[in-house]
Structure formats: structure tokens, C-alpha cells
C-alpha positions as CSV (number, residue, x, y, z in Angstrom):
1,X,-2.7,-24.4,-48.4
2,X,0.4,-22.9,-47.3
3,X,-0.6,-19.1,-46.8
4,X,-2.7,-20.8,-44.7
5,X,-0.2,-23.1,-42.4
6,X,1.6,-19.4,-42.5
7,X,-0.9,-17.6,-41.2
8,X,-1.4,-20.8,-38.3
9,X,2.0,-20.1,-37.7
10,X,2.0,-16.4,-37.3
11,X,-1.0,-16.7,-34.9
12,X,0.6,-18.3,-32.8
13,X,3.5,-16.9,-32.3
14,X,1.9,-13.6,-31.6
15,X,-0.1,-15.2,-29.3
16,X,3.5,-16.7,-27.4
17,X,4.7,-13.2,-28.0
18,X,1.2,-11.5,-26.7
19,X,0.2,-14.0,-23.4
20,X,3.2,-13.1,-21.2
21,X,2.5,-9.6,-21.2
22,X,-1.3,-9.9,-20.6
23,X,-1.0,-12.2,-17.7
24,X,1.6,-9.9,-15.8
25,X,-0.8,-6.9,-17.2
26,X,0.9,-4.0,-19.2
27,X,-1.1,-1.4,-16.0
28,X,-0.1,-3.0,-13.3
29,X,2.7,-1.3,-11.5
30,X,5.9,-3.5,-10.0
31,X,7.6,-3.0,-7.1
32,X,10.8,-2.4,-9.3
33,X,8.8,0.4,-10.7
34,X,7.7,1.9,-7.6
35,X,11.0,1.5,-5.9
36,X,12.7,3.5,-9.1
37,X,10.0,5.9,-9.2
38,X,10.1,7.1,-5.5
39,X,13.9,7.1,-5.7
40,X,13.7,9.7,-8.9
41,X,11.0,11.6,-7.2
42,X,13.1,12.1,-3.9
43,X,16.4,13.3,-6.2
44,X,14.1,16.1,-8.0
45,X,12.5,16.8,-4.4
46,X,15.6,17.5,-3.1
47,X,17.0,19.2,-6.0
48,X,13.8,21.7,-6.2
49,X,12.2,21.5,-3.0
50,X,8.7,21.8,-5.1
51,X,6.3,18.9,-4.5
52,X,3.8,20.9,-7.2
53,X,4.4,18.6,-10.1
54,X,3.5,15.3,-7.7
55,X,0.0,17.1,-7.2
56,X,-0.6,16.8,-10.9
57,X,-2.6,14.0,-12.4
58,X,-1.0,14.2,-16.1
59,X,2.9,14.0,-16.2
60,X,5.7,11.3,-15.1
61,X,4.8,10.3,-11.3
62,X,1.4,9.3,-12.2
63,X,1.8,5.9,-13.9
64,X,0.2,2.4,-14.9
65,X,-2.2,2.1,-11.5
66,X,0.4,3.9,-9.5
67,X,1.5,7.4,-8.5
68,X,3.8,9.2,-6.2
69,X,2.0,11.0,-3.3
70,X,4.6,12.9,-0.3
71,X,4.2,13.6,3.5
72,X,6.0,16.7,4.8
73,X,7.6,15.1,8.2
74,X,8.1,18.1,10.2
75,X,4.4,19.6,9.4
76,X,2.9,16.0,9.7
77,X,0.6,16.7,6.7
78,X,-0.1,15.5,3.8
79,X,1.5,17.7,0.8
80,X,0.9,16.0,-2.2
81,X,-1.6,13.1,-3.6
82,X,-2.5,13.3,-7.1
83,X,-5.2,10.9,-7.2
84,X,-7.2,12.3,-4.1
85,X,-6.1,16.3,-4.0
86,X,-8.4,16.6,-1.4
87,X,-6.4,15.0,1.6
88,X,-3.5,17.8,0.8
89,X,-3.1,19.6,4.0
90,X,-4.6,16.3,6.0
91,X,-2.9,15.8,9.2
92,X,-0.9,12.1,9.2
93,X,-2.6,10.6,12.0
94,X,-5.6,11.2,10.6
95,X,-5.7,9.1,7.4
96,X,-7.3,6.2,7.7
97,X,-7.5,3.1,4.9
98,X,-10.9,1.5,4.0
99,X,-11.2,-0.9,7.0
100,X,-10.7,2.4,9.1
101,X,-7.5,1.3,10.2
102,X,-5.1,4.5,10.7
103,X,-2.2,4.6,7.8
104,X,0.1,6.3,10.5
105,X,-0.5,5.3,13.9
106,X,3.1,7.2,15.0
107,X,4.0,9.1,12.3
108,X,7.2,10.0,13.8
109,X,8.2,6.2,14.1
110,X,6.9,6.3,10.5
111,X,8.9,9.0,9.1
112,X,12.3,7.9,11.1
113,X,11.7,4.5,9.0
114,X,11.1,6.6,5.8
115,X,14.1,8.6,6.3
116,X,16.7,5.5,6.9
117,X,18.3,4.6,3.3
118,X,16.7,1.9,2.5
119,X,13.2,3.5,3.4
120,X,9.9,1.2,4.2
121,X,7.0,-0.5,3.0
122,X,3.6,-0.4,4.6
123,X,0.8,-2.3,4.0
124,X,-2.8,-1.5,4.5
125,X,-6.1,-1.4,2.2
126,X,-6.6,1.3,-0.7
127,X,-8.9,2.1,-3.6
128,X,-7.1,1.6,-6.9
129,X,-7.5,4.9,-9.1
130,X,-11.1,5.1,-9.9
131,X,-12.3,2.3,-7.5
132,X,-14.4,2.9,-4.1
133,X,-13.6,-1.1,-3.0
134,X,-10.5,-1.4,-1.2
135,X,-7.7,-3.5,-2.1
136,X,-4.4,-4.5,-0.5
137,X,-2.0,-1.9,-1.2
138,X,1.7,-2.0,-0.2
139,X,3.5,1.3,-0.5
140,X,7.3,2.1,-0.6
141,X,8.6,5.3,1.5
142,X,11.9,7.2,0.9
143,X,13.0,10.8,2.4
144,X,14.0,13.1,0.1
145,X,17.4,14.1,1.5
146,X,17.8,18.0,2.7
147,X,13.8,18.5,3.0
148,X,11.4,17.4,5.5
149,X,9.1,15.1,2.9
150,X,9.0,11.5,2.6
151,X,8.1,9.8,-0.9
152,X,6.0,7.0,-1.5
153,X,4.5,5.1,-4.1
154,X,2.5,1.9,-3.8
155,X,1.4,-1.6,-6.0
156,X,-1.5,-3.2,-5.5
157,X,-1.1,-6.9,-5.0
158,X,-2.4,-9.6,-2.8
159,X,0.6,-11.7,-2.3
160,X,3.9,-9.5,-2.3
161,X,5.4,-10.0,1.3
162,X,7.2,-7.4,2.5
163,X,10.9,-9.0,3.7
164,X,10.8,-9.5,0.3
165,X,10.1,-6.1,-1.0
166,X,12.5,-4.9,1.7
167,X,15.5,-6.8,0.3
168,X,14.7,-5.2,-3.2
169,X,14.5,-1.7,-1.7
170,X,17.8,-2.6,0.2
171,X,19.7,-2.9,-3.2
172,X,21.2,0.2,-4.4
């Protein structure tokens, strides 16, 4: 009788324990994540000038359902997207999300925004990696300092305003 209140007791606690973390889901990326992420990625960038590694699918800027993807600014290109290699090279004005609307409708305006220190956030709709549907996507942008790319990285979520993601990217 008491192994069995014990073993009451220890299922729930790991259920308290366990919950938390499934309802905030362990593959979701944050916008805490994202903002660190891009800020490490534009450091290396500037330190290497070699946006190589965010092309690749396996390694530290592809994460949970996130990933760091950069523009080259002066070119107005595309230069690296791990999840969709095949828009490297794509001209900015040119990408469009899944309502057709265009992701860069001035990209100078765009990159000016991207290059100021506390970056920007843009909103538009997205396939999450391995999806065709697309969802609402909000992605941080941050120029790597000394080189003509901007970084960004993105979350997917359906209520995350962005004043608010803007005061968290304010913060040093």
C-alpha cells in the first residue's frame, strides 16, 4: 500500500515537472533564442566574412524550428538559407511569402533598418521546416558589422507583436 501511494506521488510530480515544458514545446524557438542566435551569427560573420557554415543544414544556426539565413546588402541577394538552398543567389525584391506578398518591398529601406543596432523584425507568412502551409513567421534582422550582410532568424508564432519583440531586441 505504500509503494503504491509512492509511486502516486512520483507520477505526479513528473507530470508537474513534465507539463510546463510540453505546453511551451521543447522545438519551438523563442524570440530570446532568435535574438541571441542572430547576434552570435553576426560576431562570427564579421570576424570571418564566410557565410558557408549558415548554408549548412547540420551544425549550430540550424536549431529547434529555426535557423539563421543572411542577405548580402550591397549585392541585394540572397547568400545563405539553409532550409531552402535554392533561393541562394535570389534577388531581394524578388522573394515572395506564401500569400505572394513580397518579403522586401524596398530592400534598401530594409537593410538601413537591419543595419541600425537594435536591428528589425518583419512579419509575413512562411513554411515551417518541412511544411508547404504557411504560417505566421516573424523574423529578427541584425547587420553584421564590417560586411555588407544582414542576419536574420525567425519564430513562428501567431500572437508575438512586434513593439514587443522590438523592446527585447533593444536590450543589449
Amino acid at each position: 500500500m505504500k509503494n503504491g501511494k509512492i509511486l502516486v506521488l512520483l507520477a505526479v510530480a513528473l507530470l508537474i515537472v513534465a507539463l510546463p515544458s510540453v505546453a511551451v514545446g521543447p522545438d519551438k524557438a523563442t524570440a530570446q533564442e532568435v535574438v541571441a542566435k542572430v547576434r552570435e551569427a553576426t560576431i562570427t560573420l564579421s570576424k570571418t566574412g564566410d557565410v558557408a557554415p549558415f548554408n549548412q543544414k547540420q551544425g549550430p544556426w540550424v536549431w529547434k524550428d529555426s535557423y539563421i539565413f543572411v542577405d548580402d546588402c550591397d549585392k541585394m541577394v540572397v547568400v545563405a538559407n539553409p532550409m531552402k538552398p535554392e533561393q541562394v543567389g535570389q534577388d531581394l525584391r524578388s522573394l515572395k511569402d506564401t500569400r505572394g506578398k513580397n518579403l522586401f518591398p524596398d530592400p534598401q529601406s530594409f537593410c538601413d533598418a537591419a543595419k541600425k543596432p537594435s536591428g528589425v523584425w518583419i512579419e509575413y507568412w512562411w513554411p515551417k521546416p518541412g511544411e508547404k502551409e504557411g504560417s505566421r513567421k516573424i523574423s529578427y534582422y541584425l547587420g553584421a558589422k564590417g560586411t555588407p550582410y544582414v542576419v536574420g532568424a525567425g519564430i513562428y508564432d501567431d500572437k508575438a507583436a512586434i513593439a514587443e519583440l522590438s523592446k527585447l531586441s533593444s536590450k543589449k
